[in-house]
C-alpha positions in Angstrom: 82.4 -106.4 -29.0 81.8 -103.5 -31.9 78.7 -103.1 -31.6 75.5 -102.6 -29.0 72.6 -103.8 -30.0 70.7 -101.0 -27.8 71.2 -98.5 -31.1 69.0 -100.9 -33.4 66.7 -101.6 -31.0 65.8 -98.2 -31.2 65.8 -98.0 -34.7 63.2 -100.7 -34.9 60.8 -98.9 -32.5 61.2 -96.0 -34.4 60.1 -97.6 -37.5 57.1 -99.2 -35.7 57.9 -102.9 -35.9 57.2 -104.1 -32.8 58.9 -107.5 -31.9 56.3 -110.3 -31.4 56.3 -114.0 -30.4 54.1 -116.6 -31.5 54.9 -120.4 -30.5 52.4 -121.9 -32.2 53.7 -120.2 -35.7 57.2 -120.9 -35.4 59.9 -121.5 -32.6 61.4 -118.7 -32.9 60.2 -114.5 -32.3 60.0 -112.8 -36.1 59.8 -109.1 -36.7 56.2 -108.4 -36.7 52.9 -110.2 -37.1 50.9 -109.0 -40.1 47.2 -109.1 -40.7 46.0 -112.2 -43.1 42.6 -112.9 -44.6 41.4 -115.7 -46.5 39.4 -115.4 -49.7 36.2 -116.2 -49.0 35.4 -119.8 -49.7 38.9 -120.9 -49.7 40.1 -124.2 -47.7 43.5 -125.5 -46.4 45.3 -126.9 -47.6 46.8 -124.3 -50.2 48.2 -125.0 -53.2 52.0 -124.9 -54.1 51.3 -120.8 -55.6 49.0 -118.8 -54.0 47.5 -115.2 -55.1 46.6 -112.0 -52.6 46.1 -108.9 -52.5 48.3 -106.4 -50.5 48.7 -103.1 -48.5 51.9 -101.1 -48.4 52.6 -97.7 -48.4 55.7 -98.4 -50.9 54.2 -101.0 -53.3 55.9 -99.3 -56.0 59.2 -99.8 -54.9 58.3 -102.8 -53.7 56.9 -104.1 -57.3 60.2 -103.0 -58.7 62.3 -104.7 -56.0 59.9 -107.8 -56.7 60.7 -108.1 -60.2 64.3 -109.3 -59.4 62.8 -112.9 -58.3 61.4 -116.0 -60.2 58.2 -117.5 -58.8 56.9 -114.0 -57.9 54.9 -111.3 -59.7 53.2 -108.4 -58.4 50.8 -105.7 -60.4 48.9 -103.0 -59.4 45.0 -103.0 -58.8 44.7 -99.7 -56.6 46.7 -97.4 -54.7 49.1 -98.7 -52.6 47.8 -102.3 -53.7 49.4 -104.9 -55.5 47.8 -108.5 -56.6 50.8 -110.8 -55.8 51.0 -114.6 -57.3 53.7 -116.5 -55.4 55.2 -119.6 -55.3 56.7 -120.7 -51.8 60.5 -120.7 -52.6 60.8 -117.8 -55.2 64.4 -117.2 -56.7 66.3 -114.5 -57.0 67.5 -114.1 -60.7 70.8 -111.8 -60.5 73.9 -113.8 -59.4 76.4 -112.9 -56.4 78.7 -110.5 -56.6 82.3 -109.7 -54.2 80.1 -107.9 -51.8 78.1 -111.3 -51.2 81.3 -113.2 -49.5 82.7 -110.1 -47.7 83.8 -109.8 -44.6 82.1 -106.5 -43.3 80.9 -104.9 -39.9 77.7 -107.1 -39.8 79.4 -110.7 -41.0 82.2 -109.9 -39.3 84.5 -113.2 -39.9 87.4 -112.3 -39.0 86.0 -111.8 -35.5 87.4 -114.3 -32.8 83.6 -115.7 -31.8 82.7 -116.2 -35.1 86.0 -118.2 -35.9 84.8 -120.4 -32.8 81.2 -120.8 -34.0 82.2 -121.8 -37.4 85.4 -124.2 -36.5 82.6 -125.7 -34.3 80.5 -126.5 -37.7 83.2 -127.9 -39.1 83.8 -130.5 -36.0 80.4 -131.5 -36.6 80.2 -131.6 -40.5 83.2 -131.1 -41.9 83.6 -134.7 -42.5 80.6 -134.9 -44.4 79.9 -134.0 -48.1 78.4 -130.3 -47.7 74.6 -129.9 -48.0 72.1 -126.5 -47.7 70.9 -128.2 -44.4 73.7 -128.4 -42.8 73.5 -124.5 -42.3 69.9 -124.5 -41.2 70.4 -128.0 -38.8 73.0 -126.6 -36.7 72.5 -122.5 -36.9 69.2 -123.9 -35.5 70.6 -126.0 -32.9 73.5 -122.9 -32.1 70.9 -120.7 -31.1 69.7 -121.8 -27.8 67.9 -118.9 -26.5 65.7 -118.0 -29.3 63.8 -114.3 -27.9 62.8 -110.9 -29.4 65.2 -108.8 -26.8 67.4 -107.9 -29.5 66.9 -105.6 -32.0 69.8 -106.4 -34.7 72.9 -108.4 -33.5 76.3 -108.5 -36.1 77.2 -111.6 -36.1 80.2 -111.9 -34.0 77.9 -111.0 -31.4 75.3 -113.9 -32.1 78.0 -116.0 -32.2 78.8 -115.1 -28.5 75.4 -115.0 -27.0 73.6 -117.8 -29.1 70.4 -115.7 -28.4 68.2 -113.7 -30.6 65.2 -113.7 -32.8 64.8 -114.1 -37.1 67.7 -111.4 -37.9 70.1 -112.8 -35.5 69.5 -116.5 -37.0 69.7 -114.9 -40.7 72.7 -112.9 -40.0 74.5 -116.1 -37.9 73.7 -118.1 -40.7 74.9 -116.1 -43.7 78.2 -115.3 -41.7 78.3 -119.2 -41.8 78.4 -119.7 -45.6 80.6 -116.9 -46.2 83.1 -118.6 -43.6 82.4 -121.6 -45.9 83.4 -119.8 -49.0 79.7 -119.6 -50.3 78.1 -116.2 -51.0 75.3 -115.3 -48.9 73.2 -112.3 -47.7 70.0 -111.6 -45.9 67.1 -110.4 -46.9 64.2 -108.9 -45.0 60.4 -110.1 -45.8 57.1 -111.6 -45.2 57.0 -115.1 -44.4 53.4 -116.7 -45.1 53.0 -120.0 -42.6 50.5 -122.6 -43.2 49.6 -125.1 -40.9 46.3 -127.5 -40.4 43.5 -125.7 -39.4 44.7 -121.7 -39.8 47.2 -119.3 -41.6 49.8 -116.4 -40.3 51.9 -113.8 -41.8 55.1 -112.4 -40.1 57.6 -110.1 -40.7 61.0 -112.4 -41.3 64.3 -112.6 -42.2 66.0 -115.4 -43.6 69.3 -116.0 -45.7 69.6 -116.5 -49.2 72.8 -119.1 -50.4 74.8 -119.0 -53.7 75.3 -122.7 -54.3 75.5 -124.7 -57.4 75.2 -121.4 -60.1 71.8 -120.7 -58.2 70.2 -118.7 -54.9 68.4 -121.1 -52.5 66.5 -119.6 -49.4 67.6 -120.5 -46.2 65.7 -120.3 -43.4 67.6 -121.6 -39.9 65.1 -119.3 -37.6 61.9 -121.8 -39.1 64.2 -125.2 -39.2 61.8 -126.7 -36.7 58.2 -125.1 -37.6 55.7 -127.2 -37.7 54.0 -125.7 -40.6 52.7 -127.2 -43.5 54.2 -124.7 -45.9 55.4 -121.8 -45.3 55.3 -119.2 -48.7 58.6 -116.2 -48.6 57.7 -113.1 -50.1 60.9 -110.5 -49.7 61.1 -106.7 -49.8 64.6 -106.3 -50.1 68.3 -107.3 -49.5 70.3 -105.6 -46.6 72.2 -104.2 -48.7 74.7 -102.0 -46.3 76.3 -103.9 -44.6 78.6 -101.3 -42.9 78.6 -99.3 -39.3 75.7 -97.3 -41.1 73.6 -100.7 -41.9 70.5 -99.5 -39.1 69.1 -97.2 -42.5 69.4 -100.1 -44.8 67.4 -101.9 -42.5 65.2 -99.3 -42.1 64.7 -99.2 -46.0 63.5 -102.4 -46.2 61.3 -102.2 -42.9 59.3 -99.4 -44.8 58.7 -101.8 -47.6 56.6 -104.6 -45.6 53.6 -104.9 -46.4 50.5 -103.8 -43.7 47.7 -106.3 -44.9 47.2 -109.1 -46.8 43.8 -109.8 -48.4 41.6 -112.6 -50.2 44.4 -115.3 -50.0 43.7 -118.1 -52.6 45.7 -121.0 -54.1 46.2 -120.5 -57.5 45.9 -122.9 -60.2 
């Protein structure tokens, strides 16, 4: 093992991000839980776009960063508020590059737990013609001991302890494609989750998937929520992968948004 996950624990209670558990949201622990209000007057169900108003500290850099994906748009109404119209699956518009199918010190391939985990994908699909959900179906079924004890696991080390919370399953499932041959990397967000009678926001991570000339999210951690819709609204990539990846992550920790106001579907 390279890596202990004691160091990014740390750095996650240093940025403030305390690691929460909600089973009624989602099955599995996500980064932080994040204030929500409805606009007043407005009923579930939402609509497939939604508008709201948010509260960060960085919405400039978050505007820029925003501007990268389709079915997304952010402008500014105040200081450090932004109006944000989103679609639930918004696409990110640049295409992969080398760095995207690497194998580096957080997707660690060449790593002999992660050879196991993904020859044991192949057993169980490799007979099959390859679909997106294969990923999700079977990171989610890896995973057995879903928890927020961990801060951020490499994914050799997911592989071996099949425990962890949204990072873990993001990381364990881009390490997956890669190992595939697809490109993949993980990006660190909001995830809005919709279900019958209420609405909740939590920090998240999930994978996004180069397949077919286009990025698809993919989202093993949420595989079994019983949401209505859930609505992804990233901050960034992880885009350092190396031994020094704990400030990456702390980039795009500082980018999350601290409120989210006057939620409305949009026409």
């Amino acid at each position: 093992m390279r890596f202990s996950s004691r160091l990014s624990i740390g750095l996650s209670l240093l940025f403030g991000f305390a690691f929460t558990y909600t089973a009624s949201a989602q099955s599995v622990p996500s980064i932080a839980e994040i204030g929500i209000e409805l606009a007043e007057g407005q009923a579930l169900p939402l609509s497939k776009q939604i508008n709201f108003e948010l509260v960060s500290s960085n919405s400039a850099k978050l505007a820029t960063n925003l501007a990268d994906w389709q079915g997304v748009t952010a402008e500014h109404v105040g200081d450090n508020r932004l109006s944000i119209t989103l679609s639930s699956m918004p696409r990110f518009v640049k295409p992969a590059n080398d760095k995207h199918s690497a194998d580096s010190f957080v997707m660690d391939l060449s790593e002999p737990s992660t050879k196991a985990f993904v020859a044991s994908y192949q057993q169980a699909y490799g007979d099959l013609p390859f679909e997106l959900e294969h990923l999700t179906a079977f990171v989610a079924g890896y995973i057995v001991d879903p928890n927020y004890i961990h801060g951020f696991n490499i994914a050799s080390v997911v592989a071996s302890q099949r425990s962890g919370d949204c990072t873990e399953y993001a990381v364990l499932t881009a390490a997956l494609a890669r190992s595939l041959g697809l490109s993949a990397r993980v990006i660190i967000g909001t995830v809005i989750v919709e279900q019958t009678d209420h609405v909740n926001a939590f920090g998240h991570a999930w994978t996004e998937v180069w397949h077919n000339g286009q990025w698809h999210i993919v989202d093993s951690a949420l595989y079994r929520s019983n949401a209505t819709q859930q609505f992804y609204l990233p901050a960034s990539e992880l885009d350092n992968e190396g031994p020094g990846y704990g400030m990456g992550l702390a980039r795009a920790f500082v980018l999350m948004p601290e409120q989210l106001h006057s939620l409305r579907s949009k026409p």
